[in-house]
C-alpha positions as CSV (number, residue, x, y, z in Angstrom):
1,X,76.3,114.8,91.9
2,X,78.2,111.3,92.7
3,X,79.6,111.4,95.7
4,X,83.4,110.0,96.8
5,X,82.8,106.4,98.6
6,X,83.9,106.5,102.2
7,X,87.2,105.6,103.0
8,X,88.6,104.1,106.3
9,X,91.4,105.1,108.1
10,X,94.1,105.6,105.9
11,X,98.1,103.7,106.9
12,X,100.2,105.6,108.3
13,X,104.0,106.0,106.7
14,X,106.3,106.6,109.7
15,X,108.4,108.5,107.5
16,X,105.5,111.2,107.2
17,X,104.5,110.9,110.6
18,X,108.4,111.9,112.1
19,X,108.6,114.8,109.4
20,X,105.2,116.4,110.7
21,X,105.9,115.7,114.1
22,X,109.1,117.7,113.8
23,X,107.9,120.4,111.3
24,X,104.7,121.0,113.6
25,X,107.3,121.0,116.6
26,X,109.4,124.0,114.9
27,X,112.7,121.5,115.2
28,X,115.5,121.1,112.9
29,X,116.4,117.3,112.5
30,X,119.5,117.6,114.4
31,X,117.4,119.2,117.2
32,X,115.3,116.5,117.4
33,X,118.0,114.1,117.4
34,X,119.4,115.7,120.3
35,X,116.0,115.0,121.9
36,X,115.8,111.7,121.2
37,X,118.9,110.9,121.9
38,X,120.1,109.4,118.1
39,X,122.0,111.2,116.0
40,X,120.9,113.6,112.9
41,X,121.3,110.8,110.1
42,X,119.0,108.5,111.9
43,X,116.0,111.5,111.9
44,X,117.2,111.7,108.4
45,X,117.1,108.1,107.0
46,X,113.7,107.7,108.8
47,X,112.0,110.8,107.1
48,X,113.7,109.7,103.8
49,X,111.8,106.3,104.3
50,X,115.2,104.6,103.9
51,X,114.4,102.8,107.3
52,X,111.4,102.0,109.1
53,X,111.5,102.5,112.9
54,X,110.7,99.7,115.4
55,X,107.4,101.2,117.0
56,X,108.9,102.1,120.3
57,X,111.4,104.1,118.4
58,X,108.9,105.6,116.1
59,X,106.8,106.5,119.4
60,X,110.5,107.6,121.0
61,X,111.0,110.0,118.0
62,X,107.1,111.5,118.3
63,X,107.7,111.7,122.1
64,X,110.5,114.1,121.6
65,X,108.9,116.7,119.3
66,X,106.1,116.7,122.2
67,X,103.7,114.6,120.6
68,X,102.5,111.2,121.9
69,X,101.6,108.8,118.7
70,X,98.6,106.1,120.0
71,X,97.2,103.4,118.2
72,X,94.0,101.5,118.0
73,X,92.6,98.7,116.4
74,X,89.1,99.2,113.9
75,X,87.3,96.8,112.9
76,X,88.4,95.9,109.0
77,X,85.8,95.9,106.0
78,X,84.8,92.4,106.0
79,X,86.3,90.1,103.3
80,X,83.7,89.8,100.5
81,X,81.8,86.5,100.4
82,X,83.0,83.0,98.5
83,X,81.7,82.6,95.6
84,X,80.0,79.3,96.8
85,X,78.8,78.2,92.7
86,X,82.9,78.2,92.3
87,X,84.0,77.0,95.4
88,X,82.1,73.9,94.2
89,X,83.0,74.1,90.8
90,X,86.8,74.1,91.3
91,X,86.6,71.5,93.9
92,X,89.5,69.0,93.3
93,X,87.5,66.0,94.2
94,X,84.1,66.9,92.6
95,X,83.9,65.2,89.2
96,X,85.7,61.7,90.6
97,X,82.2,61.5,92.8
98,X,79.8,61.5,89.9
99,X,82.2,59.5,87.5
100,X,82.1,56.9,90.0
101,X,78.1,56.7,90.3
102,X,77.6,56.7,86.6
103,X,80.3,53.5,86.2
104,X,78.3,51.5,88.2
């Protein structure tokens, strides 16, 4: 049996977050607009991934459904090696060098 590769952490989409937030909160949007302190429209664009919230209002918006949203920092897979061969091999300046040699 193959298994799946590991994945990392996966992005997080604000819109998803401030839906399940709310949902898991039991609130309507216009209740947690009232709790926030924006109105309904605003929940709504957000959730419909019209408009991306500044973090302190995506953390504003969590806050109110009685959830606190956090964030840390992972270390990232590490970029995959040069391919030193072609890093050579495309160099701009490399044939000039050995043209030169051989004219002398």
């Amino acid at each position: 049996m193959v298994e799946a590769p590991a994945r990392g952490p996966q992005p997080v989409v604000a819109s998803e977050l401030i839906r399940d937030a709310r949902l898991r909160a039991g609130l309507t949007q216009v209740q947690l607009a009232a709790r926030a302190g924006v109105t309904q429209s605003v929940i709504s664009t957000y959730e419909n991934g019209r408009r991306e919230p500044s973090l302190a209002a995506l953390q504003r918006l969590v806050r109110a459904a009685g959830f606190e949203a956090t964030i840390d920092l992972l270390p990232a897979d590490p970029p995959p090696l040069p391919d030193r061969a072609a890093a050579v091999r495309d160099r701009p300046d490399r044939g000039r060098h050995r043209r030169a040699d051989r004219a002398g």
